[in-house]
N, C-alpha and C positions, 0 to 999 in steps of 0.2 A: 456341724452345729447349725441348726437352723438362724432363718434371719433375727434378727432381736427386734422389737419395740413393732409389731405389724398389727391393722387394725382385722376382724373377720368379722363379716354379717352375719356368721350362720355357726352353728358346729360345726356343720359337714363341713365347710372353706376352714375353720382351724382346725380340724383334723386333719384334713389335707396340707396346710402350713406345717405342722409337725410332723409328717409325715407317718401316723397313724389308721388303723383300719377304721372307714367308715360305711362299715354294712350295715353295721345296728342303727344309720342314722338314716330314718325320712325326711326327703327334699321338698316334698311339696306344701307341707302347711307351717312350717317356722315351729314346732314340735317336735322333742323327741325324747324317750325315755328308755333306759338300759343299766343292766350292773355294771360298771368298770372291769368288773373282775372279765368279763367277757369279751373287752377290750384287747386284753391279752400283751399287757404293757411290761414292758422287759425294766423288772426293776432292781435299785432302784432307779428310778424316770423324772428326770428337772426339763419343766416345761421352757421354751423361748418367754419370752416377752410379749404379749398380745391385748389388743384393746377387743374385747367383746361387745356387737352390736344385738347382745340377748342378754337375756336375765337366765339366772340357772339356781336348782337347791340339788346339795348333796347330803341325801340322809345315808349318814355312814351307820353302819351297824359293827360294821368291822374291820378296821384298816387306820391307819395311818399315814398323814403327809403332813406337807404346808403349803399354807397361800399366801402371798406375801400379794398386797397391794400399795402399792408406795413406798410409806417407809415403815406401814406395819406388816409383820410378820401375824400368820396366827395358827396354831397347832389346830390339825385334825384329828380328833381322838372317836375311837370308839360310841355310840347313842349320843354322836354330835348332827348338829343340822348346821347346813351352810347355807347362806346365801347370798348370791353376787347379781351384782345389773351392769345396765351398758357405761361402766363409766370409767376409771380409771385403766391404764396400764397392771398387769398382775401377770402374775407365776405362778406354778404351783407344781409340785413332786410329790410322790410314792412312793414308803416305804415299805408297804404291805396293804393288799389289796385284795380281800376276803368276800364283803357283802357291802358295797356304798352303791346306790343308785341316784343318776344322778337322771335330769329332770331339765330342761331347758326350754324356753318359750322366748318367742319376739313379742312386740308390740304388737304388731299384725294379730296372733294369734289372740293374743287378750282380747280385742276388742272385736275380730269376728266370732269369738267361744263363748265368751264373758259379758264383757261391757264398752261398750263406746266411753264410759264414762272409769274408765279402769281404774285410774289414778286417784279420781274421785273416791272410789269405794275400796280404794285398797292404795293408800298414802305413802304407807310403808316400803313400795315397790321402788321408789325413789329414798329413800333413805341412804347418807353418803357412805358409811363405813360402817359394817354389821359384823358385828365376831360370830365365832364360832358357838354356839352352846350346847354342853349337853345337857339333855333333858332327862327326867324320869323314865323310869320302864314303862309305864300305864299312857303316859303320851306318848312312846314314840311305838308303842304299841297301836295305839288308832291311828297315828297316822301311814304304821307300816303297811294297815288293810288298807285304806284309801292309797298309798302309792301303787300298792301289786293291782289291785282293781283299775287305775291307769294304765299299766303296765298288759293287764290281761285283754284292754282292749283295743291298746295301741297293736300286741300283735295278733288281731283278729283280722277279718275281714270282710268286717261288717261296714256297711256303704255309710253308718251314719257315728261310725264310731269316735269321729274326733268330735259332734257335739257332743256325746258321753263326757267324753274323756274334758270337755270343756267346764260342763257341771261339775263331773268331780273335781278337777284342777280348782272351779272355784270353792269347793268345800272343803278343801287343804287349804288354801289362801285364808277361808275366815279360820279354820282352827289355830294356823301358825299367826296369821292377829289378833287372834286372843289372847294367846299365851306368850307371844312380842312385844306387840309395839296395841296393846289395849287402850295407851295413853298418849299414842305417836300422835301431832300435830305437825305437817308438814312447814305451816303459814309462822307458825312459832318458830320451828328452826328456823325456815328460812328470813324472820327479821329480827335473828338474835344472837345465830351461831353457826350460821350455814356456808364454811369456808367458799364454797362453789359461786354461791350469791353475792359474798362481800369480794371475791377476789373478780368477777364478771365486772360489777359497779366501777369497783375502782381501775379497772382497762377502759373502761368505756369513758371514763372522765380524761384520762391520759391522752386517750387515744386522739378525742377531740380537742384538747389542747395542741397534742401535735399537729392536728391538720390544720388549726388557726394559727399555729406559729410558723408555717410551714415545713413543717420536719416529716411530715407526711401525706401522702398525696392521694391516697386509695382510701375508702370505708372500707371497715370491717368489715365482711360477713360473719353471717354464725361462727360459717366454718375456722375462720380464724379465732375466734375467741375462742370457739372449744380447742384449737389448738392450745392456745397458751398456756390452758390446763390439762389437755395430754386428756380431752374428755371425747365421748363421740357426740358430733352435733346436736343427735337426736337426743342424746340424755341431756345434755345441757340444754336444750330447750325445754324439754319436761320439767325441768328441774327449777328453771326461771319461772317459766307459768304458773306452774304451782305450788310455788313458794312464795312469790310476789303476788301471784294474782294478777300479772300480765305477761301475754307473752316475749318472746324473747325480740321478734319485730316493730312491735312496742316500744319496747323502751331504746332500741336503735332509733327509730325513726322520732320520737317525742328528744332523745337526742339532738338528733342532726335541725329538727325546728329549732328549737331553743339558742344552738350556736346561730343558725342562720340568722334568727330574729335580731342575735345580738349582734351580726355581724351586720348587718343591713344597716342600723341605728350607727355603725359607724359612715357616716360621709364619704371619709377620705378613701374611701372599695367601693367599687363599679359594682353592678350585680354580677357582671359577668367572674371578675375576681372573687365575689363572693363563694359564688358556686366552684370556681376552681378549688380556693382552701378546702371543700367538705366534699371534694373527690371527686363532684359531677365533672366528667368530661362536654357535656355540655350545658349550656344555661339554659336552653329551651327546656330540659330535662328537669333544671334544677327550679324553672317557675312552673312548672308539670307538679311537682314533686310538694312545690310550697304552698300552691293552691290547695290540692288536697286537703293540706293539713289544718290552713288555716284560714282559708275560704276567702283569700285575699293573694293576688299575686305580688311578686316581691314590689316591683312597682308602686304597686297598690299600699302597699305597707308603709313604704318610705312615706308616700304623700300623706296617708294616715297618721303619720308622724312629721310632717310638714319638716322633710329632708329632699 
């Protein structure tokens, strides 16, 4: 039994985690595309537990499995399209494995193929939780030309074939947000129903409570908050930014002023104690750190408040 709950940057590292063949995968540009069927998966086949630090579509034409992400489940049926990003914990089996191809890309890859502004022009990529759908014949028909035409140039070997395959990649992306997410607004989910967003907030106010009451002694990083949601860094950063409209250091560090400020106004804490509750090991660090922010060092502050 493989390990359970492991995180992988790439396909080729969770193929390799599952202990599956990974010929049909290239290493060098965060790209790759193949039929499973060619996989040659001994079925049927129930995946470990894995956080993926890629985005991936599976246009199934023929086959059957499940995904389970969290606590949902979702059938894979027959002229279904899948798609997942770098963010939760998931699984997924096979119970018949005919014609699904599957399609996977990093962050990297988007923004050297595509856009710098990826996220911007394609919102939907961060979307938290996306079922399965099947579609019509006539759609999954245009986009079966546009995947083989990826497919016939990813195994070429032509010197300039991954921006092809960049162009088309983005000419699948606008057809599947047409016919998705036409009416997706990222900045709406995220300040109205974006569990990712309201459960980040409410660590981050805990969190800082705890270090003011002394119950904790370290700041956060990212990387701890995407733990607590079992998310990867990089998505839950994405996910902040462009749902809030700031990023995710942002509102850490508009944090930690706000406690200082308030901690300062108190008297009865030295600066030096100040800066201990919010994690700085040292004060020099933490009047480093205050200045910045607010163009006053803690000193400075107190007296500005005739403390």
């Amino acid at each position: 039994m493989e390990q359970a709950n492991f995180p992988s940057n790439s396909l080729y590292e969770l193929y390799q985690q599952l202990h599956l063949p990974v010929h049909l995968i290239d290493t060098t540009t965060g790209f790759s595309i193949f039929n499973l069927k060619d996989v040659g998966f001994e079925l049927p086949y129930q995946s470990a537990s894995y956080r993926p630090n890629f985005f991936s579509f599976l246009f199934v034409k023929d086959g059957k499995g499940k995904y389970t992400i969290d606590e949902h489940t979702f059938e894979v049926q027959p002229h279904s399209i899948y798609f997942t990003n770098p963010s939760n914990y998931r699984t997924f089996s096979w119970e018949r494995v005919e014609d699904i191809f599957l399609i996977t890309f990093d962050e990297t890859f988007l923004k050297n193929y595509i856009s710098q502004q990826i996220f911007e022009e394609f919102p939907f990529l961060l979307t938290e939780t996306v079922r399965p759908k099947v579609v019509t014949d006539e759609y999954y028909a245009a986009l079966t030309a546009i995947y083989l035409l990826i497919n016939d140039n990813y195994r070429s070997d032509s010197p300039v074939k991954f921006k092809v395959i960049g162009h088309l990649l983005a000419a699948l992306l606008l057809k599947i947000k047409a016919y998705f997410w036409e009416d997706y607004n990222p900045i709406y989910e995220g300040n109205r129903s974006s569990q990712i967003v309201i459960a980040f907030k409410r660590l981050l106010e805990k969190h800082y409570r705890d270090l003011s009451a002394g119950k904790a002694d370290v700041v956060y990083r990212v990387q701890d908050y995407a733990n607590a949601q079992q998310l990867h860094p990089n998505y839950l950063s994405n996910v902040i930014k462009i749902k809030t409209g700031k990023p995710i250091a942002t509102w850490i560090a508009e944090k930690s002023t706000a406690e200082a400020k308030s901690l300062l106004l108190n008297g009865n804490l030295s600066i030096k104690e100040v800066a201990y509750k919010l994690g700085f090991t040292e004060p020099a660090h933490f009047s480093t750190f205050f200045k910045k922010h607010t163009g006053l060092t803690p000193v400075q502050y107190r007296k500005q408040h005739h403390l």
